[in-house]
N, C-alpha and C positions, 0 to 999 in steps of 0.2 A: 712172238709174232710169226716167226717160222717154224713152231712147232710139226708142224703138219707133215714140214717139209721133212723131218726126220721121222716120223712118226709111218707116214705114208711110203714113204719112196717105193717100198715094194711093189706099189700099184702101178708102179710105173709104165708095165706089161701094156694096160688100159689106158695110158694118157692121151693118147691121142682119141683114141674112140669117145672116151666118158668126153671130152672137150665139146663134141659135134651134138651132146646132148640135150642144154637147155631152151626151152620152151621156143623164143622166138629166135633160135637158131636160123629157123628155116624161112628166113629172109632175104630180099634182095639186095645184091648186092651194093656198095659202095664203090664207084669208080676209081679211086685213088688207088693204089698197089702199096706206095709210102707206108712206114710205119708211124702213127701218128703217136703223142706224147699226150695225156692227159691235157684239157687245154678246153679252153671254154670256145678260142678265137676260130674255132667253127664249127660252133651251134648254131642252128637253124634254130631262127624264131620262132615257126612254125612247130620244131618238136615239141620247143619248150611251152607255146601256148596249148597243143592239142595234150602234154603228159598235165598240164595243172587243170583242162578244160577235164579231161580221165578223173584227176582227183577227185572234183567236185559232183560229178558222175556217182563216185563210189562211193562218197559220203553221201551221196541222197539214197543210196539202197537201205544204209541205216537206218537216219533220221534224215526223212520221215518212213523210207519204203518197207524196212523190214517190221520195225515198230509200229503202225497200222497193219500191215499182213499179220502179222501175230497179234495185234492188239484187239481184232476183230475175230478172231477164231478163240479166245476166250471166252465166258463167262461175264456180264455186266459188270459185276462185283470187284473182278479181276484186272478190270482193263488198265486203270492206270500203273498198276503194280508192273504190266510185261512194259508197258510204254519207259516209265521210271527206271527198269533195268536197263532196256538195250541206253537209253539215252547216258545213264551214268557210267557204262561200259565203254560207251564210245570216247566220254570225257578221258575217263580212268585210265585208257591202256593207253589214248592219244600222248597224257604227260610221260608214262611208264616210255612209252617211244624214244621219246627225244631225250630221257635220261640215260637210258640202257639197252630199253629194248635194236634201237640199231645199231648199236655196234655190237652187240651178243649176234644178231643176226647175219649181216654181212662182213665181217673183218673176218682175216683169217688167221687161223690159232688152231685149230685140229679142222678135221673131218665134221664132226659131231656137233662144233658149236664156236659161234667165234668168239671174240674176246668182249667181254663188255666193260672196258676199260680204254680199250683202243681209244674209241671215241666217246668215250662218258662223256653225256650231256651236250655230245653234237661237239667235242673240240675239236679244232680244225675246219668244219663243215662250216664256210663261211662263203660269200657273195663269188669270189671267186674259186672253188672248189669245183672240181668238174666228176660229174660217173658217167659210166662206160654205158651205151648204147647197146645194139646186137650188129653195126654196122662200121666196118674199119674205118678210124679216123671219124666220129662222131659222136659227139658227148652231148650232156644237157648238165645244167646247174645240178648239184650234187643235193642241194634244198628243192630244187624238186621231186628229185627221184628219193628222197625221204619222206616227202610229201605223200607221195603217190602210193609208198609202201607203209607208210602209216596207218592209212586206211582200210587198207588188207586186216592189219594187222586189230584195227580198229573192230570189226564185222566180224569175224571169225569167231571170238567167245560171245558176241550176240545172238548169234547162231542157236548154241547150243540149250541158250535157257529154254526153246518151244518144247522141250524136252520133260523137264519140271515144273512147266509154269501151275499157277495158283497153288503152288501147296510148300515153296520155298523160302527161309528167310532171309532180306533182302541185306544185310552188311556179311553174315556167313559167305554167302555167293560172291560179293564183292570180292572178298579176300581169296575166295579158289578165284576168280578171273586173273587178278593180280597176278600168284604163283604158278598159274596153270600157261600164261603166256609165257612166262619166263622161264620154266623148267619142261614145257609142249611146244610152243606155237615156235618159239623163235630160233628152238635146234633144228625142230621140223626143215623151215623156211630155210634153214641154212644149208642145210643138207639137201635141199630140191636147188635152190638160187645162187646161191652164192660161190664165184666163179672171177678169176680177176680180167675177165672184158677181153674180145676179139685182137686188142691190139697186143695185148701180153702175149695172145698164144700167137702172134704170127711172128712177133720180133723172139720170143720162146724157137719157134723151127728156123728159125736164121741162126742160133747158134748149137743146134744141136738137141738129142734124144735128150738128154743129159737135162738140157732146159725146159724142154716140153715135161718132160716126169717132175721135175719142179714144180710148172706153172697146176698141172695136174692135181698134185698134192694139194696145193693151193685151194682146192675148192670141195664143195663140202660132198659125205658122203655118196647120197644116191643121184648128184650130177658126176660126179667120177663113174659111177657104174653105167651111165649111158640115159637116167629115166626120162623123159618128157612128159610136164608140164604146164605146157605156157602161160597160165594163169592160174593155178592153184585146184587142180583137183584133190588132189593126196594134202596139199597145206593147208588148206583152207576146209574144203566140203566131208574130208573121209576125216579128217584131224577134228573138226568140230562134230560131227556125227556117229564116230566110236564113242565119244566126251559124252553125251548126249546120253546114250543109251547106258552108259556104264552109270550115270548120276542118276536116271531114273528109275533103273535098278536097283541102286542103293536108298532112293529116296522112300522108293512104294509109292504105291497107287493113290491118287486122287480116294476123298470119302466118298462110298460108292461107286466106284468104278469097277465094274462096268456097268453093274444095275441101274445106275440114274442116269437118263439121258442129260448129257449135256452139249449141248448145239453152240454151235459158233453164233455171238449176240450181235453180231454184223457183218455178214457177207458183205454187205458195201463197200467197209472200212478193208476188208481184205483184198478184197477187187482192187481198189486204188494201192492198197500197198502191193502187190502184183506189179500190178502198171509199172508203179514207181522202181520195183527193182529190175523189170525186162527193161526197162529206158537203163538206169544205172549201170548197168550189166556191160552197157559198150565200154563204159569206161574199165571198168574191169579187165572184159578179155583185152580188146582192142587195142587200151591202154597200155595191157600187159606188152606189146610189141617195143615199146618204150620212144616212137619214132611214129608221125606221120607215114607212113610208107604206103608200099604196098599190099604188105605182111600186115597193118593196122587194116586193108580193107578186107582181106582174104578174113580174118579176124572178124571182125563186125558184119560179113555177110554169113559166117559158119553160125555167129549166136543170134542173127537174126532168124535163119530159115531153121535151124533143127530146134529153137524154141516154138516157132510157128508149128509144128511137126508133132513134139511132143504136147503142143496145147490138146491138137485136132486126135492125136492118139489115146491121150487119154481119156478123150471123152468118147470117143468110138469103143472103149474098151469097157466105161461104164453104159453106155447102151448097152452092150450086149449080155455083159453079165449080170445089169442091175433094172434095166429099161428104160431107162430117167437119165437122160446127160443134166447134171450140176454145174453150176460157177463154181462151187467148190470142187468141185473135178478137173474145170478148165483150169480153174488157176496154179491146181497142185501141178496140173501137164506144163504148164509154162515152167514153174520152178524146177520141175525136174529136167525139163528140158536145158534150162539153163544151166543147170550145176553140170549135167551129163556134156554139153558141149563145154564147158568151162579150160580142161587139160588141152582138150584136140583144138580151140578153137586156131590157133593160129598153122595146126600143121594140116586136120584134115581137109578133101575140097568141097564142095557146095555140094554136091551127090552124097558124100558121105554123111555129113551132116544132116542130110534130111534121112538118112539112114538110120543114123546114132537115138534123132528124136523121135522118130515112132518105135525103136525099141525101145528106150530107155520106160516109156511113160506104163508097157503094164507090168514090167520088173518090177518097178517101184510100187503099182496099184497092188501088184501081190502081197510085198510084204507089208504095207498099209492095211490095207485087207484081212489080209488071212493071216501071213507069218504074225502080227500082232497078237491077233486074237487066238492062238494057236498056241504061243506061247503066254499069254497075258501078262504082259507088259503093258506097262501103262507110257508111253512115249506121246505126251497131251497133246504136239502140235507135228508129228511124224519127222521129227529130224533125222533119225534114226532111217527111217525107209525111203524117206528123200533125199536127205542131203549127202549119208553115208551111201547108201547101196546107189543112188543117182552118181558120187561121185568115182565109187567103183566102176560100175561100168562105163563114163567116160575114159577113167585113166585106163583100163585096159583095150576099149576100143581105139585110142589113140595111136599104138601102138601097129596096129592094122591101119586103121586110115590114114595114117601118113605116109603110108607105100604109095610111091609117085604111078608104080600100075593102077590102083584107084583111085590116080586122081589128087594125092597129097602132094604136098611140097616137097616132100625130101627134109632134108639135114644142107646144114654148111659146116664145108670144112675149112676152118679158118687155119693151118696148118702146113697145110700144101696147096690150097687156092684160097687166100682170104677172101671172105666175103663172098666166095660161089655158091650154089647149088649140087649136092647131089644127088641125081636123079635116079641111080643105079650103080649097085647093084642094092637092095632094098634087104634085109635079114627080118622081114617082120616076126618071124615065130620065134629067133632069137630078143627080139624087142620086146615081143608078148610075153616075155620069161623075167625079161627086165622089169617092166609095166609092174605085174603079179610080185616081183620081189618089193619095189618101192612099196605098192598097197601093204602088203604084209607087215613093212618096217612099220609104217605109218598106224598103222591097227595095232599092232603091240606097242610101241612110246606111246601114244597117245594113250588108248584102254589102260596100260601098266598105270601111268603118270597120274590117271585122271582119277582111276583109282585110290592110291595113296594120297593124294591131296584130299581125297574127299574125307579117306576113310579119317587122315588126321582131323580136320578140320571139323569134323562132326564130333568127336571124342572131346574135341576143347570146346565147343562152343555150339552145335547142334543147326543144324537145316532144316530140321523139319518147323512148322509151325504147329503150332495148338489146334487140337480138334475144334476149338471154340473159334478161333483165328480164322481156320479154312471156312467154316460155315460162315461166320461174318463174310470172310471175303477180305482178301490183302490190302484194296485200297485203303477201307477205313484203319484196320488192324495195323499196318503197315506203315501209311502212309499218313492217313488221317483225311484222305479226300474224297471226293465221289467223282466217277466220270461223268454219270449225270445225274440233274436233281428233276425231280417230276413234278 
């Protein structure tokens, strides 16, 4: 259980810095000075209603949001086949959760990954368990905050199938989702999140260096190094979108592609999944705060306006290069906008943010665009140039807009002022170094990881489907249904 603690101590140099690093750090404070003790006896209702109101939020980006956006930017033939992944994914990794998946992600046991044994199968996590907030002396039910990160955990390898859709078979994929959370998603997570909560580190500097290099150790790789977060840029959007690119790569090209036009068979069905993941999405960032607060509003006004931002940019960008603003334009500028505010939303401020989304959206039309076809690649539903290079440049702009000169929150140091704000003195370019190292980490585990599970898994049992299979089309092949009969 204290692995880490001998394993790490060296870092101890960093402990107090890496401490002031995770996402919604940069929250207001808590009036109490006390060191509180894990303890449910004051939880606000309110968290606990607004973090399960968040879950419910995140699970609708899913099923139904993500599932229609991608289910319509397919092929006729296709559609139930993307609909029947994300939905079995989100079944599939929700039981993998509550068996393993959260205790490998939050318990601590090294840097790299926690223990999945700790809590095998939720023991312990009972009515009365409490986890740690970002605000001293305040907790929420501990089945909530499993709740909440379930869902995460949930969407993240649903992500990645836009990447391979209509040309993959559907138990092979099962199986890398399975492995891929478990040996990708939940070191990742660990290594961004996992941290033992404001009250350890403040009753930590009541007794000394000594204890803060402890608590330090305690928490996973790149929140010791200082990165920020708050909702999952590098976990979620650059972790499912190296995955993405590295499996389409290996899978090959749709038959015909690029010579056969094939057009999305319902912009409609895309439009409303859109819709469904910008509403989703508050739970997401917002969510990510883990607290009604005021860091939950700063949050939900940065993914409001830099998604509006990105919508209105990306189509200003297909005007000009193409003459013709698309709904499939607008919608990819909201997505991208979303993923791109995702890391910053709880630290940058409303300026920034509208900043973040008119850049973000012709980075991303680029490599959609051009870098695709430049290299040809077949990436069917652009995960790769949305959700990866979208969530790059949030996580590195993050890093810059949270400099309280532009307007960001700052950092709390819970340490030597729990629960404050620091407003200055700001290292952004030392941050920006930070930033660029988490993406880095995040792009080789992920790529490495995603890779070898593919590469085994296709040796034993194969992905690709039958030339005969694709031309049918997955539903029937697949599945044995039609999405629709004429």
């Amino acid at each position: 259980m204290k692995q880490s603690t001998k394993l790490f101590a060296g870092l101890g140099a960093i402990g107090v810095a890496a401490l002031l690093a995770h996402p919604a750090l940069a929250q207001a404070a808590a009036a109490a000075p006390e060191i509180a003790t894990p303890s449910l006896a004051k939880m606000d209702k309110g968290d606990n209603t607004w973090m399960m109101v968040s879950s419910l939020l995140v699970l609708m980006m899913s099923v139904p949001g993500l599932a229609l956006f991608y289910g319509g930017l397919v092929r006729t033939k296709n559609m139930l086949s993307v609909l029947t992944q994300v939905l079995m994914i989100v079944c599939m990794v929700g039981v993998i959760w509550v068996c393993w998946g959260y205790s490998e992600t939050f318990t601590t046991y090294s840097a790299f990954v926690g223990n999945p044994f700790t809590k095998l199968f939720l023991k312990g996590v009972d009515a009365n368990a409490a986890a740690a907030t970002f605000s001293n002396g305040v907790y929420i039910p501990e089945l909530t905050y499993v709740l909440f990160q379930m869902t995460f955990a949930m969407i993240t390898p649903a992500l990645f199938i836009g990447s391979v859709a209509e040309r993959i078979k559907f138990s092979p994929l099962m199986l890398f989702v399975a492995l891929w959370v478990t040996f990708v998603y939940f070191p990742i997570a660990h290594m961004v999140w996992c941290w033992d909560g404001p009250d350890a580190v403040a009753a930590a500097a009541l007794k000394g260096k000594a204890a803060l290099d402890a608590v330090s150790a305690d928490a996973g790789f790149l929140f010791q190094k200082g990165a920020l977060d708050f909702a999952g840029g590098t976990v979620v959007h650059i972790n499912a979108g190296i995955t993405g690119l590295v499996m389409c790569l290996m899978l090959g090209k749709r038959l015909g592609y690029p010579n056969e036009p094939m057009p999305p068979h319902s912009l409609t069905m895309t439009m409303i999944g859109a819709a469904l993941l910008w509403v989703g999405w508050f739970g997401f960032n917002a969510g990510s705060n883990l607290e009604a607060s005021s860091i939950a509003s700063v949050a939900f006004m940065n993914t409001m306006i830099a998604t509006a931002a990105a919508g209105m940019s990306w189509l200003l960008t297909e005007q000009i290069v193409r003459g013709k603003p698309s709904l499939l334009g607008a919608a990819s500028g909201v997505v991208a906008g979303l993923v791109a505010v995702t890391p910053a939303s709880g630290f940058a401020g409303t300026m920034g943010s509208v900043i973040l989304g008119l850049m973000v959206s012709p980075i991303c039309f680029f490599f959609v665009s051009y870098v695709k076809s430049k290299f040809k690649y077949d990436d069917s539903l652009d995960v790769f140039g949305v959700h990866c290079i979208g969530g790059i440049t949030g996580a590195l702009m993050t890093g810059i807009l949270a400099n309280p000169a532009l307007g960001g929150q700052g950092v709390a140091d819970y340490a030597s002022k729990p629960g404050t704000l620091v407003v200055a003195p700001y290292d952004w370019v030392g941050q920006l170094i930070i930033q660029a190292e988490a993406v880095g980490l995040t792009l080789v585990w992920s790529g490495v990881g995603a890779f070898v599970l593919y590469f085994i898994i296709d040796k034993l049992w194969g992905f690709r489907v039958s030339e005969e299979t694709e031309r049918e089309g997955l539903d029937i092949a697949e599945h044995g249904e039609r999405a629709y009969h004429y």
